[in-house]
Backbone as CSV, one residue per row, in Angstrom:
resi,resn,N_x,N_y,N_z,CA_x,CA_y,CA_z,C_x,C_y,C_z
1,UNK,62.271,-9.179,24.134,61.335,-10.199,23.779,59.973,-10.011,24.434
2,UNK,60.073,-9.128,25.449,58.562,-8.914,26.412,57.817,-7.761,25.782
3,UNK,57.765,-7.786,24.767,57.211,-6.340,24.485,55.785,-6.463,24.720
4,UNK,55.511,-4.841,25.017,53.754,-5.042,25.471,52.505,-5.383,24.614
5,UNK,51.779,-5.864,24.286,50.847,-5.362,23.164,49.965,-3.958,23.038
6,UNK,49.900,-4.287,21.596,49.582,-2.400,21.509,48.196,-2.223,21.885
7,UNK,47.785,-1.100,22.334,46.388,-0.864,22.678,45.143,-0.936,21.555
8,UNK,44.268,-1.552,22.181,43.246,-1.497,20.664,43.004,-0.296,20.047
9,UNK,42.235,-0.623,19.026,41.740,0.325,18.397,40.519,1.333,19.294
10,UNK,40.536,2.817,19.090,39.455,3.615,19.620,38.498,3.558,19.142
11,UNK,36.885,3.027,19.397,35.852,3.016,19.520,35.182,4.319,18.320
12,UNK,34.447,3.998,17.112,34.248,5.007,16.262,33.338,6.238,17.293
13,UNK,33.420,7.244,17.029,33.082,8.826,17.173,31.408,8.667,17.241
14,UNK,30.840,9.109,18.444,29.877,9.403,18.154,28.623,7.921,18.599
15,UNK,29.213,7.091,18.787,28.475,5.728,19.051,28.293,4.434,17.809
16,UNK,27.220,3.399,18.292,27.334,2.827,17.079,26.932,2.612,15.743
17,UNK,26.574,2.408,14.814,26.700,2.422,13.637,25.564,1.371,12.846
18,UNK,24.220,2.186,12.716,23.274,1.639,12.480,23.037,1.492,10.935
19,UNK,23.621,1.773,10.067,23.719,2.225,8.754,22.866,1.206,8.019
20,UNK,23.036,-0.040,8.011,23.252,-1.223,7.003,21.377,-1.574,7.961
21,UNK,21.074,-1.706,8.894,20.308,-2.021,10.116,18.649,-0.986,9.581
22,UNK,19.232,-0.037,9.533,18.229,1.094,9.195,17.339,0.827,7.473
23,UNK,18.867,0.284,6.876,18.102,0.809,5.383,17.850,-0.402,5.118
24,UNK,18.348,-1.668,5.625,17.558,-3.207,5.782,15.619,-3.069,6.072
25,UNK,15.718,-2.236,7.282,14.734,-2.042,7.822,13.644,-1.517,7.058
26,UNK,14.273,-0.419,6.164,13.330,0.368,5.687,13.207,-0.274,3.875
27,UNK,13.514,-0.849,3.489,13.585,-1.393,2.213,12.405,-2.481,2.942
28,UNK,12.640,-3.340,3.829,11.499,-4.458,3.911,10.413,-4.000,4.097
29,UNK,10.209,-2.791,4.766,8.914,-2.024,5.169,8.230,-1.306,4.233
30,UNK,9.429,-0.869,3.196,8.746,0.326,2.490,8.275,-0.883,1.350
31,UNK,8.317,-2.242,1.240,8.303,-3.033,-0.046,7.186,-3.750,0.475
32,UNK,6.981,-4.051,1.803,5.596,-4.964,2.250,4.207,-4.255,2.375
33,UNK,5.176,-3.645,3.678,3.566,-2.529,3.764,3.375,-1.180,4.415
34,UNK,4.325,-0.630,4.828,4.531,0.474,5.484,5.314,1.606,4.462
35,UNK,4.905,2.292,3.645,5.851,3.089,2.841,6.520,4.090,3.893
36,UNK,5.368,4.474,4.522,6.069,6.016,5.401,7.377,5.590,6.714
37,UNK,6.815,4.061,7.027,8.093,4.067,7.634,9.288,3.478,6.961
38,UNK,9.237,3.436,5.711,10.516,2.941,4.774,10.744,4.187,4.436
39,UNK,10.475,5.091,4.561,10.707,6.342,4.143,11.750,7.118,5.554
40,UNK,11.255,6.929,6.542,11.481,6.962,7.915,12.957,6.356,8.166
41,UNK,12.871,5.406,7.386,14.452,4.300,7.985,15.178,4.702,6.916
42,UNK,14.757,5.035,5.522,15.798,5.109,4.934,16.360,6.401,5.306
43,UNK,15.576,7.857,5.834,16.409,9.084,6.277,17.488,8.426,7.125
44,UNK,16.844,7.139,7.963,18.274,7.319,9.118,19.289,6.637,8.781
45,UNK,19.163,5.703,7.866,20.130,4.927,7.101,21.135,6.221,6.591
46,UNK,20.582,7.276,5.776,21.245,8.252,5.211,22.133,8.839,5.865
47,UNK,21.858,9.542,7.208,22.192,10.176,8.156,23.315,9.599,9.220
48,UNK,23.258,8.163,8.932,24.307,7.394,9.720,25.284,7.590,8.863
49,UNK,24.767,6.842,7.581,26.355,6.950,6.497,26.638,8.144,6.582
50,UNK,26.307,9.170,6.155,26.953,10.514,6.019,27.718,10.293,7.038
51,UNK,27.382,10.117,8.601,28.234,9.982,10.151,29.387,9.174,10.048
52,UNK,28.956,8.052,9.600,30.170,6.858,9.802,31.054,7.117,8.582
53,UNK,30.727,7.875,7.222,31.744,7.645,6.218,31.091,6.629,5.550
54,UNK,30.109,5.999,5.608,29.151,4.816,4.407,28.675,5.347,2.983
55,UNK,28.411,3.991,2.760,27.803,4.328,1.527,25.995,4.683,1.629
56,UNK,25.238,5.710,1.118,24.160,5.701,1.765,22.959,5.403,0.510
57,UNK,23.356,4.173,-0.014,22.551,3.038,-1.275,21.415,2.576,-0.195
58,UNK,21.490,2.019,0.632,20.753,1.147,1.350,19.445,2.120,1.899
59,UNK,19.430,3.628,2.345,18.709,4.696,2.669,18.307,4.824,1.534
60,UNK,18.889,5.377,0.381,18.293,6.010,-0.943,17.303,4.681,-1.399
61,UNK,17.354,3.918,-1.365,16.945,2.164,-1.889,15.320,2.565,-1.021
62,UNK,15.513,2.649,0.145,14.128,2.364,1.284,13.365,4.124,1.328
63,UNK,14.170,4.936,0.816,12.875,5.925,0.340,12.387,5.731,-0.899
64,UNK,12.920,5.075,-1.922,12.248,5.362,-3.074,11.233,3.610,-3.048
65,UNK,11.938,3.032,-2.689,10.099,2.150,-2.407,9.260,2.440,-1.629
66,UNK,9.519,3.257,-0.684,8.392,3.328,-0.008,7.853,4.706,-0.270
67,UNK,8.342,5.317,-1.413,7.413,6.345,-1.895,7.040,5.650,-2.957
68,UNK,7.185,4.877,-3.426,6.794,3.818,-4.670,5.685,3.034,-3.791
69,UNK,5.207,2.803,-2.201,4.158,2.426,-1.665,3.758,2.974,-1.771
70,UNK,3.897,4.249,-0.974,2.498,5.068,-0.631,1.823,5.634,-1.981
71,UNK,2.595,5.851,-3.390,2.343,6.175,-4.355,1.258,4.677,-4.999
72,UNK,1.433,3.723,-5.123,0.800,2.616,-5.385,-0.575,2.263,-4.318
73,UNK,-0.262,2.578,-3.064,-1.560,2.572,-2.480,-2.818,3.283,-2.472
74,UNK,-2.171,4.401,-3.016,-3.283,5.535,-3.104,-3.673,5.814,-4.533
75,UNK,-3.416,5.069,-5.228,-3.741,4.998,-6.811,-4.649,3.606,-6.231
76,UNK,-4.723,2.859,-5.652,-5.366,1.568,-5.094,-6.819,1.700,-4.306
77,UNK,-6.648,2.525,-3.499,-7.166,3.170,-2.854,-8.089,4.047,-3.553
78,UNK,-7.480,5.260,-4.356,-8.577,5.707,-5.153,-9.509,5.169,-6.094
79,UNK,-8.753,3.951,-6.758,-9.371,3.569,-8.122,-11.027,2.616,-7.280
80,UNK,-10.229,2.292,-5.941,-11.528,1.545,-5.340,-11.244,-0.166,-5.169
81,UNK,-9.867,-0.442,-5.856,-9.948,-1.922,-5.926,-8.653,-2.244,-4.308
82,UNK,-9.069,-1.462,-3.536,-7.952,-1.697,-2.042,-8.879,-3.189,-1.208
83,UNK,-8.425,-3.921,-1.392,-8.915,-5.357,-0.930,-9.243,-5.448,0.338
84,UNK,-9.041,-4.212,1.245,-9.312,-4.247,2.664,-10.504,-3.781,2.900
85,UNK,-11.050,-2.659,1.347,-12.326,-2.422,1.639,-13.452,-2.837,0.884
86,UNK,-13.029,-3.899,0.438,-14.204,-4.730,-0.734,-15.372,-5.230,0.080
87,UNK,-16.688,-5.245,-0.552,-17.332,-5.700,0.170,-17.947,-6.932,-0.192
């Protein structure tokens, strides 16, 4: 009737597991105002899932808006209508 309890589970390989954190990160950035660093978070979003076994939607998601920024800013930028430099 005394039996011991079993030992937990071992701690995943490698540390913890930024996956979901990264491509959160980089989807809000690459969609407000930072493309290059949505571009930035979604590599590491990628690079975790590949690590942990994830799905890596949330990385692929935060590079392609934020090459969909920097692509939209600089069409903005060129045409002349960038609101930061109106006079």
């Amino acid at each position: 009737m005394n039996a011991p309890y079993p030992p937990p589970p071992p701690p995943p390989a490698g540390g913890r597991d930024r996956t979901t954190l990264w491509g959160v990160l980089g989807i809000i950035l690459g969609l407000l105002c930072c493309g290059i660093l949505g571009v930035i978070f979604g590599y590491l979003s990628i690079r975790d899932a590949r690590r942990f076994g994830q799905s890596p939607v949330l990385g692929y998601l935060a590079i392609a808006f934020g090459v969909i920024n920097i692509i939209g800013s600089s069409i903005l930028w060129a045409g002349g209508d960038y609101p930061l430099y109106n006079d």
